[in-house]
C-alpha positions as a printed NumPy array, in Angstrom:
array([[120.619,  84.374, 106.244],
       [119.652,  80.793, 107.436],
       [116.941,  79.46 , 109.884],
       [117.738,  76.725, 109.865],
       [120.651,  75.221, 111.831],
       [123.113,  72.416, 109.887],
       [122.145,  69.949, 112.336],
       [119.13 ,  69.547, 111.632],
       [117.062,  67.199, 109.528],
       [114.601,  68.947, 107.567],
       [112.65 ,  65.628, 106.308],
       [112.682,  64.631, 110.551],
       [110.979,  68.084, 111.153],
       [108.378,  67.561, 108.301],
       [107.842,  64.213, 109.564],
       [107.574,  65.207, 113.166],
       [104.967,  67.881, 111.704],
       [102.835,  65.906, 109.89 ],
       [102.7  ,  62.426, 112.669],
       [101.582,  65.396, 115.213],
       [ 99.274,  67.188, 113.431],
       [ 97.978,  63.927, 111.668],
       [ 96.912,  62.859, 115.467],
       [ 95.208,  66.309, 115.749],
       [ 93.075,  65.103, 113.001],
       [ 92.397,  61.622, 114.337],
       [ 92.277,  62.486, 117.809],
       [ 90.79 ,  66.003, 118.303],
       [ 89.701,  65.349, 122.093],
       [ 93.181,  64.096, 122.818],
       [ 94.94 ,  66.982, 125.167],
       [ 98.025,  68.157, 123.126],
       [101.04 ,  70.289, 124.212],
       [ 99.209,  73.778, 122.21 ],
       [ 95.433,  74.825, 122.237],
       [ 92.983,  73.136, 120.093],
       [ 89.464,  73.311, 118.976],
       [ 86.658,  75.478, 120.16 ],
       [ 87.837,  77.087, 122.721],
       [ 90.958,  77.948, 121.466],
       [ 89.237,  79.512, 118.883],
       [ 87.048,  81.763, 120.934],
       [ 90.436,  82.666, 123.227],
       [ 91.989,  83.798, 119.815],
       [ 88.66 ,  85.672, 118.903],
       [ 87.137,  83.71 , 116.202],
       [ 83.538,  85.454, 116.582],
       [ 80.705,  83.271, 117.373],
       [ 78.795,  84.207, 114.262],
       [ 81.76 ,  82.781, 112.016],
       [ 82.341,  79.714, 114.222],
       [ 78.63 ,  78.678, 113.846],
       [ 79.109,  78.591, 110.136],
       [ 81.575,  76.202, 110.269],
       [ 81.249,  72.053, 110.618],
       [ 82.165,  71.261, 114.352],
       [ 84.441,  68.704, 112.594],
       [ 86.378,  71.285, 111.56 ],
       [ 86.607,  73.314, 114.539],
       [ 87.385,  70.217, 116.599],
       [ 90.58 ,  70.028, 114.911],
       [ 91.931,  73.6  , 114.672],
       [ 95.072,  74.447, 115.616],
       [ 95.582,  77.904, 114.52 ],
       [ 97.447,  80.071, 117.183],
       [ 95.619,  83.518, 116.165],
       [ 92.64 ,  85.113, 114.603],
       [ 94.164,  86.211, 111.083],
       [ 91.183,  87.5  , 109.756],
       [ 91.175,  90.825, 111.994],
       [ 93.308,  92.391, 109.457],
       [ 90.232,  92.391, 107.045],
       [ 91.882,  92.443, 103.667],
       [ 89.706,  90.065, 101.665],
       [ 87.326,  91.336,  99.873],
       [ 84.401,  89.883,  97.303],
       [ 85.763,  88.502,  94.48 ],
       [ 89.191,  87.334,  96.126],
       [ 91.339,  84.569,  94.871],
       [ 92.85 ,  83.118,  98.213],
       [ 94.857,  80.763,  99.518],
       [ 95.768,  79.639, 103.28 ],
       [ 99.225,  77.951, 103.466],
       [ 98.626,  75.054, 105.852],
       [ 95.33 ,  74.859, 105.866],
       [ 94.425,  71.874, 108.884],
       [ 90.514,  70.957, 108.927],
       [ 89.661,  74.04 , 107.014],
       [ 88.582,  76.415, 109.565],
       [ 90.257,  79.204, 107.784],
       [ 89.307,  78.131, 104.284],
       [ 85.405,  78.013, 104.886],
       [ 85.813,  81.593, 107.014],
       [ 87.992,  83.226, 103.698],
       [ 84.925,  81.267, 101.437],
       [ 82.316,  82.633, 102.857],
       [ 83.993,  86.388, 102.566],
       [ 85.157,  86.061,  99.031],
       [ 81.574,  84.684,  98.065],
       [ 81.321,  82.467,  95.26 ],
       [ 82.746,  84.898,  92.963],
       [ 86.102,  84.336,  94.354],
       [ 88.203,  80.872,  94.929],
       [ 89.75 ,  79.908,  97.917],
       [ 92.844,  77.204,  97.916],
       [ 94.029,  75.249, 100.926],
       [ 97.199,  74.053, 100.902],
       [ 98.611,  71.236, 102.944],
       [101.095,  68.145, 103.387],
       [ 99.551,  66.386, 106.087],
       [ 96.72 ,  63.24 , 104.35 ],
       [ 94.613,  63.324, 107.293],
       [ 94.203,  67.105, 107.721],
       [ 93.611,  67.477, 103.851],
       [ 90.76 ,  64.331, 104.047],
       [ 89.465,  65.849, 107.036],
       [ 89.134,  69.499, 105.666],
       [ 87.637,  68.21 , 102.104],
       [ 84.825,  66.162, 104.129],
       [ 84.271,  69.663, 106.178],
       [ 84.302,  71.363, 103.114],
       [ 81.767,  69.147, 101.357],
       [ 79.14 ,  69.036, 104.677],
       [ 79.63 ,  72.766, 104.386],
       [ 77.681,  72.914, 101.462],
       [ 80.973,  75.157,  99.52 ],
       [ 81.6  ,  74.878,  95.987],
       [ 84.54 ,  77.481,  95.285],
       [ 87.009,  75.869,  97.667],
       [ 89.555,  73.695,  96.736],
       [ 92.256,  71.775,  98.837],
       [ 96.11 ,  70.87 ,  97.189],
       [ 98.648,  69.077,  98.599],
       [101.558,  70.95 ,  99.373],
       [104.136,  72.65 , 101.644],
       [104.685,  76.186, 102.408],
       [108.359,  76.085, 100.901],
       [106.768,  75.221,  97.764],
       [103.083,  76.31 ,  97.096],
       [102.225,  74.267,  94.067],
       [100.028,  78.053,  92.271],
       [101.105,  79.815,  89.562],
       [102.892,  83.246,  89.778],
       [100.877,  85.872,  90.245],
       [ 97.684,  84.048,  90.476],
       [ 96.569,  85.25 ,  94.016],
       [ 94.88 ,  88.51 ,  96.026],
       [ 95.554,  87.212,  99.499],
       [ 97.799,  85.083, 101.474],
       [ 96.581,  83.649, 104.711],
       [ 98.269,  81.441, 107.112],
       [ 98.064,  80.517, 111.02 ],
       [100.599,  79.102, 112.698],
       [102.524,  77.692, 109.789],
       [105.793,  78.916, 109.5  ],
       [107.051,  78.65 , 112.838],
       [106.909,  74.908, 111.232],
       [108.682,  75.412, 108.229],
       [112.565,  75.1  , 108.51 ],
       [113.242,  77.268, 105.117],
       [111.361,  79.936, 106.052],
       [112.745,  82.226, 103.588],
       [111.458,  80.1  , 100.65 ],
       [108.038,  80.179, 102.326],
       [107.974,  84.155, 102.398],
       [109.479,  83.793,  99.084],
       [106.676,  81.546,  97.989],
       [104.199,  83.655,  99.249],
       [105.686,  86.719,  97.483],
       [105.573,  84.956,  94.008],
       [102.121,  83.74 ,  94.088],
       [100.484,  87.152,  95.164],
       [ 99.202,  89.183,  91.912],
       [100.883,  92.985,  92.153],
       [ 99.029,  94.616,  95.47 ],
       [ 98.191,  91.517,  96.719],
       [ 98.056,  90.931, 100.652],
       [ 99.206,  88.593, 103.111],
       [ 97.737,  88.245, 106.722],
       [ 99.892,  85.798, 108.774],
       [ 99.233,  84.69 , 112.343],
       [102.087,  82.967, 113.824],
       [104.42 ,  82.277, 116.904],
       [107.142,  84.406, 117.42 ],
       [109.79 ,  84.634, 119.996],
       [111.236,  87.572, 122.876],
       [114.895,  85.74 , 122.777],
       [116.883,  82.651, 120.415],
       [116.321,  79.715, 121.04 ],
       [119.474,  77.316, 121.68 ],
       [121.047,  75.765, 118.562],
       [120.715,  72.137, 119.928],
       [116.653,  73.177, 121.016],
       [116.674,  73.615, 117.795],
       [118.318,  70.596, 115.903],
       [115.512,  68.709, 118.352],
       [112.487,  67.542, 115.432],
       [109.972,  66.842, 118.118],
       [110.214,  70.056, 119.676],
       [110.065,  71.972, 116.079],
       [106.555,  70.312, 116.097],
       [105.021,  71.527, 119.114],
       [105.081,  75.355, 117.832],
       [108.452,  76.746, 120.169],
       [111.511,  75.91 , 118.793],
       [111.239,  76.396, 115.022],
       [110.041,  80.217, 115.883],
       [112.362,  83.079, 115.098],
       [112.321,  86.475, 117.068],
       [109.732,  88.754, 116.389],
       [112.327,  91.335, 114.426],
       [114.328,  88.011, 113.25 ],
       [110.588,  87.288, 111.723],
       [108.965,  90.587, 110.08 ],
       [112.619,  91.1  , 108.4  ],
       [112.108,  87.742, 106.417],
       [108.785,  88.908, 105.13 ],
       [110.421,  92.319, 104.165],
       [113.538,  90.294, 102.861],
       [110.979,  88.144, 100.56 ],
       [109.883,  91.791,  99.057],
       [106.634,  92.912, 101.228],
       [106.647,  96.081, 102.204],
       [103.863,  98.149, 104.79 ],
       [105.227,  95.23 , 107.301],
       [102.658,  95.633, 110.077],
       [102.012,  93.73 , 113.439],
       [ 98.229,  94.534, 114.482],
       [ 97.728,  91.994, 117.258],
       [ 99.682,  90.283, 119.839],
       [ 98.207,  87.405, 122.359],
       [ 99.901,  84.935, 124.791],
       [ 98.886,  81.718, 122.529],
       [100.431,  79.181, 125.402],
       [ 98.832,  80.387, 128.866],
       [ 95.886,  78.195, 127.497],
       [ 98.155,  75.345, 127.378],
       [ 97.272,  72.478, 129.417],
       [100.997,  70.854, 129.84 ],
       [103.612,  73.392, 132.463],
       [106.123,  72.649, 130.871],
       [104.999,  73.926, 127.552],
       [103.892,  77.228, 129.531],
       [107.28 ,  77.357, 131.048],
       [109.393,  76.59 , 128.183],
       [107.19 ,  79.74 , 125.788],
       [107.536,  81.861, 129.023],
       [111.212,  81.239, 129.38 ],
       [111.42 ,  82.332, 125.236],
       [108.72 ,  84.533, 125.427],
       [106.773,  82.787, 122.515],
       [103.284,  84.536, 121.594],
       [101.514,  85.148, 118.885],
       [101.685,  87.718, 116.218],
       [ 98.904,  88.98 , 113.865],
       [100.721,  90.97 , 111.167],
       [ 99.677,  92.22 , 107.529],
       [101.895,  93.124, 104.028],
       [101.72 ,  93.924, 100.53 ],
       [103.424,  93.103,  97.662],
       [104.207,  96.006,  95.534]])
């Protein structure tokens, strides 16, 4: 099965990807179509304690859409890596649960994001944290070379999504976990909504159904398949017609878990 509709231009929707969240970077206090920085991540419920660990550099520039970390699957020790891994929010939070007995990679394709997150990274004092460049359809880790999988509002971006699942599947060691936060939809969205670049960047259109979604991850071989939290990501969006284009779909967020057997 295909996510992807033939009309549309996978290199536009990277492009459209990385210009917009390249401008997240450079521009943090710029109002954008989704939620951003700190007070996004205390709507999502990023604890305080966490948050104050982090650079506010980092924070200023998040653009998660959930709190992936309430599944609590990483444990001491842990070799992880966060597909699309922004200003590094998520990388420092995985690093400090791993401790420095564990490594924790970021992967990501946007230049800004990736300078941004290895300045937070380095003011952060971390040593066991490394950032690659890379995409989601093609995590550049060995097979079998990670515990846990962590990614927030990634693949909603990613027109192969099967190849990400798929990508995510190969990299995880046998047992290994994933713990995905990401945008999923109530109904389709149109064929020519989605053959639209721009709008695959601002987190609606490239977004499956919810069942559409958790039966990719299964497809790519997970198994214990589990949604654990659910949250309207776009009422704290400051543009209507954002809110009324994700009501109209019925676009929230999904916290889910999986295994690999």
């Amino acid at each position: 099965m295909s996510t992807i509709t033939e009309k549309l231009d996978q290199t536009q929707v990277l492009d459209a990807v990385k210009h917009m969240y390249a401008d997240v970077a450079v521009n943090p206090a710029k109002p954008f179509h989704f939620p951003t920085g700190l007070n996004s991540c205390r709507y999502l419920g990023y604890p305080e304690e966490e948050l104050q660990t982090v650079p506010e550099s980092a924070v200023e520039s998040f653009a998660g859409v959930g709190y992936p970390f309430l599944a609590d699957i990483i444990q001491p020790g842990d070799t992880v890596v966060d597909v699309g891994s922004g200003s590094g929010v998520d990388v420092l939070i995985a690093a400090r649960k791993t401790g420095t007995g564990g490594k924790v990679y970021g992967i990501d394709m946007t230049p800004q994001m990736i300078t941004k997150a290895e300045e937070n990274i380095s003011n952060a004092g971390v040593s066991h944290v490394q950032i690659i460049e890379g995409r989601a359809d093609r995590i550049p880790l060995d097979d079998a070379s990670v515990d846990v999988v962590t990614s927030n509002g990634v693949v909603n971006l990613v027109p192969e999504k099967e190849e990400a699942f798929r990508e995510m599947y190969r990299i995880l060691k046998p047992g290994g976990r994933i713990q995905i936060a990401d945008i999923v939809l109530s109904k389709p969205v149109s064929d020519d909504s989605k053959s639209n670049a721009q709008l695959w960047a601002e987190c609606i259109v490239g977004a499956e159904p919810s069942r559409v979604y958790s039966d990719l991850i299964r497809a790519a071989g997970f198994r214990n398949v589990t949604v654990i939290d659910r949250l309207d990501y776009f009422d704290r969006s400051t543009n209507e017609n954002t809110k009324k284009a994700a009501k109209g779909l019925g676009a929230h967020t999904v916290v889910l878990t999986g295994q690999k057997e």
